[in-house]
py3Dmol code that shows the C-alpha trace and the ligand (Angstrom):
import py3Dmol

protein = """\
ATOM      1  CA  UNK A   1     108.671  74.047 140.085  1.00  0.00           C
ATOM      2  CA  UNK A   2     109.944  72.731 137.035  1.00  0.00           C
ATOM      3  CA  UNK A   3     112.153  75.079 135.244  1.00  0.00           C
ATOM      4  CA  UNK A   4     111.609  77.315 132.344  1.00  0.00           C
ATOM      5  CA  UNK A   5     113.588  75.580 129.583  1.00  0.00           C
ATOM      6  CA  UNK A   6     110.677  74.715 127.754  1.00  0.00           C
ATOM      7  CA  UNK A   7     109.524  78.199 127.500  1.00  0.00           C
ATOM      8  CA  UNK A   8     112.474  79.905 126.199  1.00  0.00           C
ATOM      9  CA  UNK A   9     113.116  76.338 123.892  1.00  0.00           C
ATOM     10  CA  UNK A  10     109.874  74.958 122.686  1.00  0.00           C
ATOM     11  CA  UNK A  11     110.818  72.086 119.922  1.00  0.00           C
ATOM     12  CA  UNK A  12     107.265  72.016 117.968  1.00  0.00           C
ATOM     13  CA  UNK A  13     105.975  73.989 115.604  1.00  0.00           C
ATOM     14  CA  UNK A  14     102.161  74.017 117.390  1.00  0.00           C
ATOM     15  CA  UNK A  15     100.628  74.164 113.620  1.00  0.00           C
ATOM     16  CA  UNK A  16     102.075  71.029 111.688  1.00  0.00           C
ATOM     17  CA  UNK A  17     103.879  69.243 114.841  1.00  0.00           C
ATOM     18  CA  UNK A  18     107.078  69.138 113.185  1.00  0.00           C
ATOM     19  CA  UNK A  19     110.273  69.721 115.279  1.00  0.00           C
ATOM     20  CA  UNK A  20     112.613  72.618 115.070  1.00  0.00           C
ATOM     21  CA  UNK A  21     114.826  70.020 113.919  1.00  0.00           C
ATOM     22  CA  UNK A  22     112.657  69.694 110.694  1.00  0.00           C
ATOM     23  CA  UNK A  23     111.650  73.114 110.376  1.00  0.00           C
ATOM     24  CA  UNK A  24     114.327  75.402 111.539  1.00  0.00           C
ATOM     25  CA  UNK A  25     113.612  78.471 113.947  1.00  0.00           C
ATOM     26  CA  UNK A  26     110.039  78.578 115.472  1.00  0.00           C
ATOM     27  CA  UNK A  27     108.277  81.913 116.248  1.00  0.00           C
ATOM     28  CA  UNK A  28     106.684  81.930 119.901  1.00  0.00           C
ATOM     29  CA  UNK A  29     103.245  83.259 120.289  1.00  0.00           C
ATOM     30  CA  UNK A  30     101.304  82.508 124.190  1.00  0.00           C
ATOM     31  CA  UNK A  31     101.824  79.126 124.568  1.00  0.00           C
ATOM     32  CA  UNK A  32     102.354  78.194 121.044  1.00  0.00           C
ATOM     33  CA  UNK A  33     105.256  78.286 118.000  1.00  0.00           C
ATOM     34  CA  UNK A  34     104.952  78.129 114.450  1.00  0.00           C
ATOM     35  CA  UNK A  35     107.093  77.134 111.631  1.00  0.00           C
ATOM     36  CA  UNK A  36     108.268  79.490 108.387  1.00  0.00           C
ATOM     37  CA  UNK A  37     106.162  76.800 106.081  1.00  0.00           C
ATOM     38  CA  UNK A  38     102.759  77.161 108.339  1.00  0.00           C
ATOM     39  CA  UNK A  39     103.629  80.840 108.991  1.00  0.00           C
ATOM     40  CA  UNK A  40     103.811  81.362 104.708  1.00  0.00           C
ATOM     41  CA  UNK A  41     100.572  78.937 104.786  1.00  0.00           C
ATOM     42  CA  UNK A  42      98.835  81.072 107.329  1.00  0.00           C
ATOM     43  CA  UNK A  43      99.592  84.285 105.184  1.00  0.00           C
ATOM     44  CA  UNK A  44      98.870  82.686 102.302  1.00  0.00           C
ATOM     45  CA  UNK A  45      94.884  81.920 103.607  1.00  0.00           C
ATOM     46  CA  UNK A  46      94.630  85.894 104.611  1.00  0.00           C
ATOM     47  CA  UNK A  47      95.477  86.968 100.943  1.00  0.00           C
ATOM     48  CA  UNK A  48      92.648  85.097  99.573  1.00  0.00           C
ATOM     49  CA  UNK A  49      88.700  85.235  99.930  1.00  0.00           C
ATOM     50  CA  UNK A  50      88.528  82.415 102.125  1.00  0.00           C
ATOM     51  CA  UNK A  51      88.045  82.828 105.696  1.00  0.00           C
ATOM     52  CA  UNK A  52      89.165  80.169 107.605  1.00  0.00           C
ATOM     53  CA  UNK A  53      91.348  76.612 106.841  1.00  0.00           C
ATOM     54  CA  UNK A  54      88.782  73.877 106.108  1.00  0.00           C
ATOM     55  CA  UNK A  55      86.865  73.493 109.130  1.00  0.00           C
ATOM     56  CA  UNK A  56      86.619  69.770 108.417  1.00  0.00           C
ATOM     57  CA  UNK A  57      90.091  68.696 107.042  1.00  0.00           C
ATOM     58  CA  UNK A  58      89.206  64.747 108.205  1.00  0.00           C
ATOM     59  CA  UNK A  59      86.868  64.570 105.228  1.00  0.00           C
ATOM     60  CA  UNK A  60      89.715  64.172 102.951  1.00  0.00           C
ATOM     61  CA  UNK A  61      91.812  61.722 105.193  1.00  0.00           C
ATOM     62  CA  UNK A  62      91.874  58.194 105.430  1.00  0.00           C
ATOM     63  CA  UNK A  63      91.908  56.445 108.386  1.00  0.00           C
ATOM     64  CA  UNK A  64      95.706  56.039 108.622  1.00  0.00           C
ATOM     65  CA  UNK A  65      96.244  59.250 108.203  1.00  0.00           C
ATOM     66  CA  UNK A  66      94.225  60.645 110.560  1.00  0.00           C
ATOM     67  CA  UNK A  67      96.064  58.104 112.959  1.00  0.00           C
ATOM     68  CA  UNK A  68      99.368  59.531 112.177  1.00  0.00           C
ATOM     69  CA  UNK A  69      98.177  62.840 113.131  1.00  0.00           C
ATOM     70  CA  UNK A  70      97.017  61.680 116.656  1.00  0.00           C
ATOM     71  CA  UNK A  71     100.810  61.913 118.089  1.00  0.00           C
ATOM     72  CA  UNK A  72     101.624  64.765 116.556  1.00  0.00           C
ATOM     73  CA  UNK A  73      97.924  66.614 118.485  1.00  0.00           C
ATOM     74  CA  UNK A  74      99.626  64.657 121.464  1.00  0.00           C
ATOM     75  CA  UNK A  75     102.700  66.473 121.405  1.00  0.00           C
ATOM     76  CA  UNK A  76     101.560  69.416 120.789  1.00  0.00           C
ATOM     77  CA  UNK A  77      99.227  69.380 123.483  1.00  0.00           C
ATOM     78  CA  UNK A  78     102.392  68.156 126.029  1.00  0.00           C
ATOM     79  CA  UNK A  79     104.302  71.218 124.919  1.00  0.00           C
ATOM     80  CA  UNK A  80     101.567  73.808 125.110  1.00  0.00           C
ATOM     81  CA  UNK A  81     101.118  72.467 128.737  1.00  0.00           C
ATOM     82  CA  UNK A  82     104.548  72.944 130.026  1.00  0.00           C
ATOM     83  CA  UNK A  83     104.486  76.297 128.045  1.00  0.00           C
ATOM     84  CA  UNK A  84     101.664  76.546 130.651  1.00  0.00           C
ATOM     85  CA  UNK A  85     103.774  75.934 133.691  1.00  0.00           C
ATOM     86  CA  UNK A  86     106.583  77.804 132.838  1.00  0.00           C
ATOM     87  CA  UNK A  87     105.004  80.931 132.615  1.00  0.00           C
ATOM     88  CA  UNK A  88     102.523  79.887 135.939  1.00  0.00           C
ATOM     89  CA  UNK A  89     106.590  79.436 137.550  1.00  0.00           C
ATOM     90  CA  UNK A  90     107.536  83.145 135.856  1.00  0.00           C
ATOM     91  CA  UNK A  91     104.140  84.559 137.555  1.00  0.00           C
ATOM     92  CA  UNK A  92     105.076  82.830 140.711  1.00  0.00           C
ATOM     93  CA  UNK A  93     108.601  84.275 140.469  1.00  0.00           C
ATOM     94  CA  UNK A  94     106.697  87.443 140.262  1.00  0.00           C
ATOM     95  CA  UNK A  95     104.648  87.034 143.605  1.00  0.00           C
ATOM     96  CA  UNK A  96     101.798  85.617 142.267  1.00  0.00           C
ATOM     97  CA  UNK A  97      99.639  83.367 144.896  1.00  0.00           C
ATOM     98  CA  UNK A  98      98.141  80.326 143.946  1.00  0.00           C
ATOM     99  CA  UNK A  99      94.808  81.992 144.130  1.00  0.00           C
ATOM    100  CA  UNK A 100      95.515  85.008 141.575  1.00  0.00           C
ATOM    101  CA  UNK A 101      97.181  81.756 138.813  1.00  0.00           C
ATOM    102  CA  UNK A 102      93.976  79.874 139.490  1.00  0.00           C
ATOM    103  CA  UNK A 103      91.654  83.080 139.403  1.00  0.00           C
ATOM    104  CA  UNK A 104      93.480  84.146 136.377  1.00  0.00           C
ATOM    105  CA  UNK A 105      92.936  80.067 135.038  1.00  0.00           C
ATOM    106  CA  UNK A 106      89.626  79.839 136.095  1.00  0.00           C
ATOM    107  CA  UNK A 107      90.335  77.246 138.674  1.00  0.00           C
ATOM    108  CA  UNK A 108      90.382  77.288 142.654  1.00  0.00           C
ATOM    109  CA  UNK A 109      93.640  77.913 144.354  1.00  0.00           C
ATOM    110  CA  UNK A 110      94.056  74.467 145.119  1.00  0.00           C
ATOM    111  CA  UNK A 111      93.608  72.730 141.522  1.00  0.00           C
ATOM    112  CA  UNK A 112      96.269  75.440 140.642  1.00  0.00           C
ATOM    113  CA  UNK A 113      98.453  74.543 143.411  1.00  0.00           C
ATOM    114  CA  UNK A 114      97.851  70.657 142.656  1.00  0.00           C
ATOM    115  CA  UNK A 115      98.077  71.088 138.683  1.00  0.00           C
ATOM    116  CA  UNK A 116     101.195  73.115 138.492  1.00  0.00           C
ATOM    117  CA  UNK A 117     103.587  72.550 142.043  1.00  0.00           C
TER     118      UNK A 117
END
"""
ligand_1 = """\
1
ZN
Zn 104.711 74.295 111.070
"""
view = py3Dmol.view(width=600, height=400)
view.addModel(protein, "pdb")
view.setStyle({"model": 0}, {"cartoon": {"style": "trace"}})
view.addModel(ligand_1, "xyz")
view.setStyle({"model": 1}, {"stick": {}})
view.zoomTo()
view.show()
């Protein structure tokens, strides 16, 4: 089991990529953290008409940026995934079988065994 460090300490804001570092404190959500900036952003977007962010936002980008995007995605990704595990280890510290995580993840007992051990 790995331990639960990057639960209680994730470093990314999940919305821009930038570390706390950059951004200062994070607020956790499941899985996920966001920064003041994207958190103002966000409430920004819900005062006006519009509902959603622009559901194409690579329209506007040239190829480089869209290429300095793709490691920020990746680490993202990484630390929504060992968000993942660490609460899989809190549910296991809680007497949770392999079946209920992989019921609860849609996955056999195994692949949750095998995925998170
Ligand atoms: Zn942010």
């Amino acid at each position: 089991m790995s331990d639960l460090g990057a639960y209680i300490d994730p470093e990314l804001c999940s919305f821009c990529g930038r570390t706390r570092e950059e951004c200062g404190k994070l607020v956790l959500g499941a899985g996920i953290a966001i920064c003041l900036e994207c958190a103002q952003n966000a409430m920004a977007l819900h005062k006006t008409t519009q509902t959603h962010a622009a559901a194409e936002p690579w329209r506007d980008m040239n190829v480089d940026e869209v290429l300095d995007l793709l490691p920020k995605i990746s680490a993202v990704a990484a630390q929504v995934e060992s968000r993942l595990t660490a609460w899989v280890n809190v549910a296991r510290s809680k007497g949770a079988s392999w079946a209920r995580v992989g019921e609860s993840l849609g996955m056999t007992r195994q692949s949750a065994w095998e995925r998170f051990k």
